[in-house]
Backbone as JSON, one array per atom type, in Angstrom:
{
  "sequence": "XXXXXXXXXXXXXXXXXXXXXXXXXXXXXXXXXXXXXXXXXXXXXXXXXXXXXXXXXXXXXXXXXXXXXXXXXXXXXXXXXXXXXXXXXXXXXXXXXXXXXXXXXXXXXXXXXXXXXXXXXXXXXXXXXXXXXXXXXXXXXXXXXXXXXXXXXXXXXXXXXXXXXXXXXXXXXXXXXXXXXXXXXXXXXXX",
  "N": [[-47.07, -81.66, 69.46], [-47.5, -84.66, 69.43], [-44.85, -85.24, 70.67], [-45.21, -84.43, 73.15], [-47.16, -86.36, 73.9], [-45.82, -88.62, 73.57], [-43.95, -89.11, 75.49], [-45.59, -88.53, 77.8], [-46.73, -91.52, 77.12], [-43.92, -93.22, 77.23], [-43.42, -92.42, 79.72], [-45.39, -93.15, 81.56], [-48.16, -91.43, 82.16], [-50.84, -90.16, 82.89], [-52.79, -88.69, 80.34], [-55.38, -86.42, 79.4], [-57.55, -88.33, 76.51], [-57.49, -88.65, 73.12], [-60.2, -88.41, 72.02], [-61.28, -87.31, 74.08], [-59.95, -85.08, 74.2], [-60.32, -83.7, 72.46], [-62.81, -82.75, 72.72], [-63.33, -81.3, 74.4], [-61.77, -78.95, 73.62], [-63.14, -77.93, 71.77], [-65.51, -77.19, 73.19], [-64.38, -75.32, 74.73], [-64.47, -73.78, 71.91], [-67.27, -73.54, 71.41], [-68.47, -71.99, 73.62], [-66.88, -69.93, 74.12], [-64.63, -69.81, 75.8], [-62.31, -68.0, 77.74], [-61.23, -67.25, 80.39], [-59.79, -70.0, 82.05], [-59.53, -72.41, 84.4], [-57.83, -75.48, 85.48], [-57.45, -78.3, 86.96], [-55.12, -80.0, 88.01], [-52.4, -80.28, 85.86], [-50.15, -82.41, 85.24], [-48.01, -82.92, 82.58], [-48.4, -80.59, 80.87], [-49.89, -80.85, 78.93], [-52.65, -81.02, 78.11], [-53.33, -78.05, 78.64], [-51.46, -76.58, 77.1], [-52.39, -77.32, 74.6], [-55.3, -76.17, 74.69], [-54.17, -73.54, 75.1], [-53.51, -72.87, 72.83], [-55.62, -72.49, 71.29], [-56.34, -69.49, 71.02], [-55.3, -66.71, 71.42], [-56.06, -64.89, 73.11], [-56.76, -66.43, 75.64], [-56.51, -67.35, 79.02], [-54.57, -69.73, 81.06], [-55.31, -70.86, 84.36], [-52.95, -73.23, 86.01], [-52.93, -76.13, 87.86], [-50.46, -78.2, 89.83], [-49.37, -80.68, 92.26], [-47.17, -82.45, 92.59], [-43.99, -82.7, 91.98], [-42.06, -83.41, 90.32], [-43.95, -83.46, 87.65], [-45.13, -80.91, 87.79], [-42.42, -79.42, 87.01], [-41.77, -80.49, 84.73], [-44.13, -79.98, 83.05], [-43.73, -77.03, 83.07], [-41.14, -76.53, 81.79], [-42.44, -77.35, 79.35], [-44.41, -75.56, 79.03], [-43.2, -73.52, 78.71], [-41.81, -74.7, 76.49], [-43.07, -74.32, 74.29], [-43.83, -71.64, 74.45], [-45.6, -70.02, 75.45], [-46.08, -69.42, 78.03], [-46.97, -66.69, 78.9], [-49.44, -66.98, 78.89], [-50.47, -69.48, 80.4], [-50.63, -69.88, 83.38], [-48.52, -71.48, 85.77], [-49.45, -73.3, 88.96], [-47.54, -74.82, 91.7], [-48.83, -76.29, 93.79], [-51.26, -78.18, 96.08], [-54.36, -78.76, 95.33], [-56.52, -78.15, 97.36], [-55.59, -76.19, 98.43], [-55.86, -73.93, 96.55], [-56.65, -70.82, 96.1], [-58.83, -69.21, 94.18], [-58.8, -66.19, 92.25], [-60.17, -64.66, 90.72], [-63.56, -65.46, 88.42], [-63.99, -68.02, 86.1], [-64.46, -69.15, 82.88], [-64.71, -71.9, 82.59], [-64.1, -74.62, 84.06], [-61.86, -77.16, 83.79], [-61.59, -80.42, 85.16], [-59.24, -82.7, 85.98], [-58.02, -83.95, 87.38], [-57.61, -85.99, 91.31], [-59.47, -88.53, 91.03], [-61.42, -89.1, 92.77], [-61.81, -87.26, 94.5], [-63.52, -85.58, 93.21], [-66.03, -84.63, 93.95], [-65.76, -82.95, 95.99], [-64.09, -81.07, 94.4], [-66.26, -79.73, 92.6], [-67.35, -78.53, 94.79], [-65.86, -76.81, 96.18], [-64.83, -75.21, 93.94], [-67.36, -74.14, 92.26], [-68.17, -71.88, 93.14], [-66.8, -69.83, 92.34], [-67.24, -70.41, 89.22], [-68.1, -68.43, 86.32], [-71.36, -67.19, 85.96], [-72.88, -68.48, 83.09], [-71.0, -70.6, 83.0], [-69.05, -73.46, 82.7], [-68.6, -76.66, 84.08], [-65.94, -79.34, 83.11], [-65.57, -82.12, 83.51], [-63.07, -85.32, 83.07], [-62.47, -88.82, 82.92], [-64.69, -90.51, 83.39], [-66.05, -92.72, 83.0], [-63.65, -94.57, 83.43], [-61.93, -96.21, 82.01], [-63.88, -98.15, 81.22], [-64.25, -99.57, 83.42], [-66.41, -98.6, 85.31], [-68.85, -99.26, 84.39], [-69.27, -101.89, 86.11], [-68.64, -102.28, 89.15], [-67.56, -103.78, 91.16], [-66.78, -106.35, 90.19], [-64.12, -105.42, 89.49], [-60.72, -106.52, 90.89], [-58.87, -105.18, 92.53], [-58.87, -103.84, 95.28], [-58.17, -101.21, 95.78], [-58.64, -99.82, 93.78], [-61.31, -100.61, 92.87], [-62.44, -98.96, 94.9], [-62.03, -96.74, 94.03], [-63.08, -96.26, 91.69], [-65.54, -96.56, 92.16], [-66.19, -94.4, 93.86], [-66.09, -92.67, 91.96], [-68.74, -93.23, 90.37], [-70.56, -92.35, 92.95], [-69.95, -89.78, 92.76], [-70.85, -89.24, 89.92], [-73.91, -89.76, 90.44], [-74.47, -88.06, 93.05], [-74.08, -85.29, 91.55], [-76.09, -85.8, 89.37], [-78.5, -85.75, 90.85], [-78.39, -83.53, 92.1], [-79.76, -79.78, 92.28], [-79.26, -77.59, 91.39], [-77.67, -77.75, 88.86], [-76.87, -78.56, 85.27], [-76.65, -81.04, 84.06], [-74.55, -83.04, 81.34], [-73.61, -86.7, 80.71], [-71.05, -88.07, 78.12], [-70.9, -90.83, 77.8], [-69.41, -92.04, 75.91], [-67.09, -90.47, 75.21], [-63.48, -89.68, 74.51], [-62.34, -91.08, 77.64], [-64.89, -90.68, 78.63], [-66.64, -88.42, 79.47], [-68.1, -85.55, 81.83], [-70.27, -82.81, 81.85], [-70.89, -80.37, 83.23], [-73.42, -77.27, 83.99], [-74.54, -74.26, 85.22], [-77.46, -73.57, 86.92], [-79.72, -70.75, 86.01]],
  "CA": [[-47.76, -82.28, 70.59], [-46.62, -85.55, 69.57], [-43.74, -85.76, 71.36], [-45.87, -84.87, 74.41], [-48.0, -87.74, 73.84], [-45.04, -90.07, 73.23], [-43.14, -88.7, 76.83], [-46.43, -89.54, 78.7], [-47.13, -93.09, 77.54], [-42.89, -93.66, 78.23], [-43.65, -92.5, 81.47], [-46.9, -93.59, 82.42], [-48.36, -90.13, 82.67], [-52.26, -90.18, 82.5], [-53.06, -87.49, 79.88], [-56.52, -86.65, 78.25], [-57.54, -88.67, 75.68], [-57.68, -87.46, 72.34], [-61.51, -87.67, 71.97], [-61.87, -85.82, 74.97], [-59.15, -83.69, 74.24], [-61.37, -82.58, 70.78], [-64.27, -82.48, 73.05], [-62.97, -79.94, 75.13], [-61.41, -77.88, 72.85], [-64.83, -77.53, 71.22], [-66.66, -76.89, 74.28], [-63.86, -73.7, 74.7], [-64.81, -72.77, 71.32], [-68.83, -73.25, 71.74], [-68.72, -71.72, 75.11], [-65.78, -69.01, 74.04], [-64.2, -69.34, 77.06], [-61.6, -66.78, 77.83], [-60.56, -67.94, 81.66], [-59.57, -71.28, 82.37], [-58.83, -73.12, 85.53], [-57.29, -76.5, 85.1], [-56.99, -79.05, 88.34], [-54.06, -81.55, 87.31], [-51.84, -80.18, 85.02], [-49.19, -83.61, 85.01], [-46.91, -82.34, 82.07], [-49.05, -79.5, 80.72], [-50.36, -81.3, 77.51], [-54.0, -79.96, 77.86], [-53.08, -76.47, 79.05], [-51.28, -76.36, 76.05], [-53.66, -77.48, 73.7], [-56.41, -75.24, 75.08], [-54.08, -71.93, 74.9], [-53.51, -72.71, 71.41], [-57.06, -72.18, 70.53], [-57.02, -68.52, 70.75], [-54.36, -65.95, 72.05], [-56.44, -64.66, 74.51], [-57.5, -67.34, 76.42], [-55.54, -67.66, 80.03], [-55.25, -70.13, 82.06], [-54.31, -70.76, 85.25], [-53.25, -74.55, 86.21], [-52.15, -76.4, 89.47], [-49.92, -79.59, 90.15], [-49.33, -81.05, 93.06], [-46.5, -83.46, 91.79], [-43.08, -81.48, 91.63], [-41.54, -83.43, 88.6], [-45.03, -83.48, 86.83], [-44.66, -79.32, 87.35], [-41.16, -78.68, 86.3], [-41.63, -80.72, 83.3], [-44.91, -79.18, 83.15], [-42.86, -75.52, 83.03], [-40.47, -76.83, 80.95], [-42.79, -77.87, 77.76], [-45.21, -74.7, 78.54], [-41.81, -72.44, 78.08], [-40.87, -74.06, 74.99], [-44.34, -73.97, 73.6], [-43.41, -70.25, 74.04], [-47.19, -69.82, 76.29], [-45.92, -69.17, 79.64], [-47.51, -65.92, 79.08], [-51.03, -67.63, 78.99], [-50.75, -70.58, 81.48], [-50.08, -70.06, 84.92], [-48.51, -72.99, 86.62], [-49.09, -73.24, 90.21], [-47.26, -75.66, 92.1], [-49.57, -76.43, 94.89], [-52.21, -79.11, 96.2], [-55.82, -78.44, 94.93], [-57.0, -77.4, 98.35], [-54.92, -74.95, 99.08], [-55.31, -72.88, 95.72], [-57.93, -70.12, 95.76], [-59.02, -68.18, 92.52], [-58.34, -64.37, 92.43], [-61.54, -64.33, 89.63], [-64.46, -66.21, 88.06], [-64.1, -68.75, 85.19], [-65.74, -69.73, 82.3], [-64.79, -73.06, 82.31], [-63.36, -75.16, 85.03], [-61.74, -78.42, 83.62], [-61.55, -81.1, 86.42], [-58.32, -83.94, 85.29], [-56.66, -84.31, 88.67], [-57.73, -87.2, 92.09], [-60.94, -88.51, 90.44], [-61.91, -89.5, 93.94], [-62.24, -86.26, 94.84], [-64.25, -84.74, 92.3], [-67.25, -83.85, 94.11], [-64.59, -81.72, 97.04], [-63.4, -79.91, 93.93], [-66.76, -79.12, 92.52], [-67.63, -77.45, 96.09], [-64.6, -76.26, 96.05], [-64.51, -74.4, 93.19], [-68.39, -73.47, 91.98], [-68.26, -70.47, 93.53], [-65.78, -69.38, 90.94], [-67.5, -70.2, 87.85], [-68.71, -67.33, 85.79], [-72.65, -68.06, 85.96], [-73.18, -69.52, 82.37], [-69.65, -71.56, 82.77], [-68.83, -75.28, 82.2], [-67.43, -77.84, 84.62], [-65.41, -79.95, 82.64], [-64.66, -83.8, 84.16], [-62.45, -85.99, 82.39], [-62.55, -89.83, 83.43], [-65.98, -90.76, 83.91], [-66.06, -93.96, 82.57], [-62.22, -94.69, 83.88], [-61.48, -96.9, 81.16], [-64.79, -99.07, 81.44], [-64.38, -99.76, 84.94], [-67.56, -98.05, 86.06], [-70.18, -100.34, 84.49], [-69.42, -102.96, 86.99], [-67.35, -102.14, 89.82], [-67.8, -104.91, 92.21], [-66.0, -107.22, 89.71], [-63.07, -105.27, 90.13], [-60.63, -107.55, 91.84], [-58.02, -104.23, 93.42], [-59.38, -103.08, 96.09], [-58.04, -99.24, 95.77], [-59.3, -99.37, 92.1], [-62.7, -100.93, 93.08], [-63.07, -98.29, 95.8], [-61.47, -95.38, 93.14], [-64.66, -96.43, 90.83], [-67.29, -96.68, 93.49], [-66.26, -92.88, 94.08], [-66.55, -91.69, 90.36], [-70.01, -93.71, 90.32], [-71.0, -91.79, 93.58], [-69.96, -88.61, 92.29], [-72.24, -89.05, 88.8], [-75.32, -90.01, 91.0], [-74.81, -86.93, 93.63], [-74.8, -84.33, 90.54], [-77.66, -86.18, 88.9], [-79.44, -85.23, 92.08], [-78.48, -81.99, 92.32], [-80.75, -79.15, 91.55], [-77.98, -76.67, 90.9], [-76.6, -77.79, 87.77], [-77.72, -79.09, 84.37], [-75.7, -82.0, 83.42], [-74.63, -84.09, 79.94], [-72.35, -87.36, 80.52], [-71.25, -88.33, 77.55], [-69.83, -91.7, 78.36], [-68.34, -92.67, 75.04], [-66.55, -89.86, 73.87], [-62.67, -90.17, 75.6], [-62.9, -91.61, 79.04], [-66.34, -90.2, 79.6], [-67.19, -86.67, 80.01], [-69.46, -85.03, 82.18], [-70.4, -81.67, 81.14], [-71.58, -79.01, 84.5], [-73.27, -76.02, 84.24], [-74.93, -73.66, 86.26], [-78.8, -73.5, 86.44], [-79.88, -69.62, 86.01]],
  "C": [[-47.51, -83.78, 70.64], [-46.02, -86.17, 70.34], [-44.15, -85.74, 73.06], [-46.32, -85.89, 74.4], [-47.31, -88.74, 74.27], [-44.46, -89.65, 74.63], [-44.26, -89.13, 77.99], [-46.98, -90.89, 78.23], [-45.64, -93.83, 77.63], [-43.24, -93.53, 79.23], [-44.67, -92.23, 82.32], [-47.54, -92.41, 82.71], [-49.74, -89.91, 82.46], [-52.1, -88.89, 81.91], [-55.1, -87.57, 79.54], [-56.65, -87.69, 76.93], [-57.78, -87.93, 74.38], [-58.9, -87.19, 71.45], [-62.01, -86.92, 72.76], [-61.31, -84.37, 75.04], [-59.74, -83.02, 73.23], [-62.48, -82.3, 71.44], [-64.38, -81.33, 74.01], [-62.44, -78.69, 74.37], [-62.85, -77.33, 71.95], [-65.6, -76.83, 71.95], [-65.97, -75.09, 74.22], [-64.47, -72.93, 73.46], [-66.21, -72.11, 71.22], [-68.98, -72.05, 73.07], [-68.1, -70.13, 74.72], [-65.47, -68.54, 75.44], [-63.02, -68.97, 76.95], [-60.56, -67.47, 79.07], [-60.75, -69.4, 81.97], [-59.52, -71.76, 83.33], [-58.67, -74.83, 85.11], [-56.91, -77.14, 86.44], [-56.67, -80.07, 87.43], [-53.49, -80.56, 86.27], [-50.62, -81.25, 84.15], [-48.43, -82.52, 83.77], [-47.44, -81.38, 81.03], [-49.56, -79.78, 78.89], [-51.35, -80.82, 77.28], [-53.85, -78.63, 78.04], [-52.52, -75.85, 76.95], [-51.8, -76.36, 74.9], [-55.14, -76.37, 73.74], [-55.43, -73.82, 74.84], [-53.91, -72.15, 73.05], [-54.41, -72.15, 70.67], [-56.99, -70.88, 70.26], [-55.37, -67.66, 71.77], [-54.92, -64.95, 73.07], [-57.33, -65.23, 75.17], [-56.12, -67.21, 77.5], [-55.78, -68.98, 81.04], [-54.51, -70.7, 83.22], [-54.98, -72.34, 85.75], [-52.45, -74.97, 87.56], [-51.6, -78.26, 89.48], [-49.19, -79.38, 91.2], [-47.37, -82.24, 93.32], [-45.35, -82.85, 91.35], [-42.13, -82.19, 90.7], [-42.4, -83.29, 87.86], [-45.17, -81.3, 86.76], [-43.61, -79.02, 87.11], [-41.35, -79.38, 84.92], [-42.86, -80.02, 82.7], [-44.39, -76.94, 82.93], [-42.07, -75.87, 82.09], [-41.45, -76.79, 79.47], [-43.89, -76.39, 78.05], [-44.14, -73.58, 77.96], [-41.3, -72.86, 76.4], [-41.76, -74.18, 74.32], [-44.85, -72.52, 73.05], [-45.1, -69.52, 74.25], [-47.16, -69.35, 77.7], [-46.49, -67.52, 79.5], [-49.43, -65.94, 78.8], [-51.65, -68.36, 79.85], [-49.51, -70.45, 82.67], [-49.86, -71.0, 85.69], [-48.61, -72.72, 87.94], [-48.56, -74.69, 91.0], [-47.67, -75.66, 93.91], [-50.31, -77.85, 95.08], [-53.69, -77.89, 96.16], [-56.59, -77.65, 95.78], [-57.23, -76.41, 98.57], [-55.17, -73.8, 97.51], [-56.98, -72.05, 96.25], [-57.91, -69.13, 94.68], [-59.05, -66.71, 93.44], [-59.89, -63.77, 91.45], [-62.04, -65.39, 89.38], [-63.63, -66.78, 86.8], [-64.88, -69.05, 84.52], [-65.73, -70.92, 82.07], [-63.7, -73.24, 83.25], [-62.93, -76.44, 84.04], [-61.11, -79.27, 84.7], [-60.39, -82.36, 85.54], [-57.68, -83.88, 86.62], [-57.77, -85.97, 89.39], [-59.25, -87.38, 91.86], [-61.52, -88.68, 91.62], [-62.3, -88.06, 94.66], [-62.93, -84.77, 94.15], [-65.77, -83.93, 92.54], [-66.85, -82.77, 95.14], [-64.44, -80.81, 96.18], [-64.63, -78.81, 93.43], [-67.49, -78.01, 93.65], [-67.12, -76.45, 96.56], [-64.88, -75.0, 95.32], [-66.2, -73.67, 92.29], [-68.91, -72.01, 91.94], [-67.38, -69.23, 92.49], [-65.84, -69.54, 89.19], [-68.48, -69.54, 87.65], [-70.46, -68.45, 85.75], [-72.64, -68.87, 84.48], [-71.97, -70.16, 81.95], [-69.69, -72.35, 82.64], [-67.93, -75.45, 83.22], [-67.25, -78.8, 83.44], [-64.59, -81.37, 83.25], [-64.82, -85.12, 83.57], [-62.68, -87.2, 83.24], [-63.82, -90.65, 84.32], [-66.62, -92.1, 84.18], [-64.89, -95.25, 83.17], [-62.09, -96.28, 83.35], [-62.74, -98.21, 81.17], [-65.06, -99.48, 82.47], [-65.45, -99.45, 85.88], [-68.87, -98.82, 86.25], [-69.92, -101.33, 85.72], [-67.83, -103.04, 88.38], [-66.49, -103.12, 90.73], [-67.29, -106.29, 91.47], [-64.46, -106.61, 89.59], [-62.18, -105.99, 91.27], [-59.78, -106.18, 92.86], [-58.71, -103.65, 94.06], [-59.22, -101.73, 96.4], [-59.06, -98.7, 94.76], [-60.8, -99.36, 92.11], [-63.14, -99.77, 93.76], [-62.81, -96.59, 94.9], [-63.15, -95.17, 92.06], [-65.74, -96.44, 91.47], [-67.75, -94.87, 93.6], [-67.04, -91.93, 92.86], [-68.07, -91.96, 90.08], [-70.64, -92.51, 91.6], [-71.34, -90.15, 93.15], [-71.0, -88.1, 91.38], [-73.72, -88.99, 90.19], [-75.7, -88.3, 92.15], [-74.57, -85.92, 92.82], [-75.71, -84.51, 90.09], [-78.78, -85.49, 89.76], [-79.51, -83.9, 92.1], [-79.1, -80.91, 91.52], [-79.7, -77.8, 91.07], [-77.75, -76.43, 89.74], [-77.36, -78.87, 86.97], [-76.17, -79.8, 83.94], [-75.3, -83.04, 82.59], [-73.67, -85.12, 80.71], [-72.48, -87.99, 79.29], [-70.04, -89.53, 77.66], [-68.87, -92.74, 77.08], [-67.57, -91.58, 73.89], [-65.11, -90.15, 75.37], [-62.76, -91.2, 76.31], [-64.2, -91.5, 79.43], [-65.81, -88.71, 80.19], [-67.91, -86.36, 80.53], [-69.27, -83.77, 81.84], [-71.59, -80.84, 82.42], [-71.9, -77.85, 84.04], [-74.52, -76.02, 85.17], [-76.04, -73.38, 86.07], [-78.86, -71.87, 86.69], [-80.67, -69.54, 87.44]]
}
């Protein structure tokens, strides 16, 4: 995995970090989740990491980004998993699940993280886990409005919005745990 690591910080490739990447792999094993879904796959470093855990875990992932999925195909083939992780080369929108999940993990357009949970809710097994990476987005959250980039400022305003309209919501029981990784939030489904 390594050499993944070292191929996305040559080429700028946002991955998981690798406290969130232990914090997820945990959650699969607490949780023993089985079905996966994965929004963002970039060059299939978490996919990979997560089928490792267990030989029957599946999971099915989507990129948008058609060198980030062929290299993405490339490293799940020679990982010798392509019979675990389903790449789809699509936009997020457009995919629809065929079955329930027990764990969604959310790593794709943080800006649109409260679309995906609407999106996709309907598809997690009742006592499932949302899983969303970049919560914190590298410290940037505490104070957004000192942000001088105006995309970035308005990219963090979103992820802030997002926390506050789950907080609210009566739906779903929710941990952030904003210093493990990037910041984790941790979704599930109220009975």
């Amino acid at each position: 995995m390594s050499d993944l690591k070292q191929f996305a910080k040559d080429n700028h490739v946002p991955i998981i970090q690798d406290g969130g990447l232990d914090f997820l792999l945990k959650t699969i094993k607490k949780i023993n989740a089985k079905d996966i879904l994965e929004l963002g796959s970039a060059i299939g470093y978490s996919a990979i990491s997560m089928a490792r855990l267990s030989d029957d875990i599946h999971i099915d992932t989507i990129e948008r980004d058609q060198k980030m999925y062929e290299e993405a195909l490339k490293n799940v083939k020679d990982a010798a998993l392509d019979n675990q992780i389903t790449l789809n080369f699509m936009d997020i929108r457009d995919y629809v699940p065929s079955k329930k999940y027990d764990l969604i993990f959310v790593d794709a357009a943080k800006g649109q993280y409260y679309n995906y949970l609407n999106q996709f809710i309907d598809y997690l097994k009742e006592d499932g886990v949302m899983f969303f990476d970049n919560m914190v987005f590298h410290g940037l959250t505490k104070d957004p409005d000192a942000i001088k980039n105006r995309n970035t400022r308005s990219l963090v305003k979103k992820i802030n919005k997002f926390k506050e309209l789950v907080k609210e919501d009566s739906r779903f029981d929710i941990i952030l745990y904003e210093d493990i990784g990037d910041g984790i939030l941790i979704l599930t489904r109220r009975k």
